[in-house]
N, C-alpha and C positions, 0 to 999 in steps of 0.2 A: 497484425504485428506492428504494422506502423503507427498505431493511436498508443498502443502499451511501451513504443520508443518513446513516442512525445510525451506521454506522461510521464515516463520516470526522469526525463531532460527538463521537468520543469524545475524551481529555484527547492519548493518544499520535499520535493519528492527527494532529489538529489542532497538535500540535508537531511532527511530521515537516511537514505541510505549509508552515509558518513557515519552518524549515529548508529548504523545496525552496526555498521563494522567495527566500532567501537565499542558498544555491548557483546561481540562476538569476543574480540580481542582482551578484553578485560574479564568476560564471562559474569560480568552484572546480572544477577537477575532483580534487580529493582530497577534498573537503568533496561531491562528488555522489556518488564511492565510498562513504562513511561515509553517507548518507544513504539509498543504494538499497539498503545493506547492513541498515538501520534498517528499510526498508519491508519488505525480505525478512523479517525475525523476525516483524516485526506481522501479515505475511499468512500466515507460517508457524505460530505462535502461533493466529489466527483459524480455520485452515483445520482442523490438527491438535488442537483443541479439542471437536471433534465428536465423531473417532475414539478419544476418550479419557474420556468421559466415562461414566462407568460404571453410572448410572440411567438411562440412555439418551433423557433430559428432553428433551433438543435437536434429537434425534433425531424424538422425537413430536409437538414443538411445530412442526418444519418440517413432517413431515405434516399438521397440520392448519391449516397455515395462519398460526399465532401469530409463527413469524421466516421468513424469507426466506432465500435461497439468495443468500453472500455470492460470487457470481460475477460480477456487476457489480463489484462493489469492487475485486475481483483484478484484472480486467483493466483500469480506471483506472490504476491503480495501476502494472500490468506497463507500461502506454503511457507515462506521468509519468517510469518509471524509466527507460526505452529513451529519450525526449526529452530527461532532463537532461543522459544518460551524453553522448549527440549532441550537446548541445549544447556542453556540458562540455570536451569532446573536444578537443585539439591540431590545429589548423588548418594544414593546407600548404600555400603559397602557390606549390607546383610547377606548373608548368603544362606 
């Protein structure tokens, strides 16, 4: 719970979420394309940071404890994007 705090309190995450609210608010869905595309690289970027890091710091500070396993935040994240894309979505009033 506390690694999925500190990530969303960082500067990018917290300006994607201003942006969600504002795709939410406006009901853009070209603006919630652009913004689940946004969250894609950040959780892309957080994920593939680990497998890349070549002192392998990250690696051992999640072993012992020091950071947390960002798989909370992914999946926030994946549920946010699945909700805007839906809500976002073009409405048919077929019935």
């Amino acid at each position: 719970m506390t690694e999925a705090i500190s990530l969303f309190s960082t500067p990018p995450a917290l300006v994607l979420l201003v942006l969600t609210a504002i795709c939410v608010r406006f009901a853009s869905k070209w603006g919630a394309l652009v913004v689940v595309v946004l969250w894609t690289l950040l959780v892309s970027k957080i994920t593939f940071s680990g497998s890349t890091d070549p002192t392998g710091v990250r690696a051992f500070a999640m072993k012992e404890g020091c950071i947390g396993s960002p798989s909370l935040f992914i999946a926030i994240v994946a549920v946010m994007s699945v909700a805007l894309i839906l809500y976002t979505s073009p409405r048919s009033d077929r019935i």
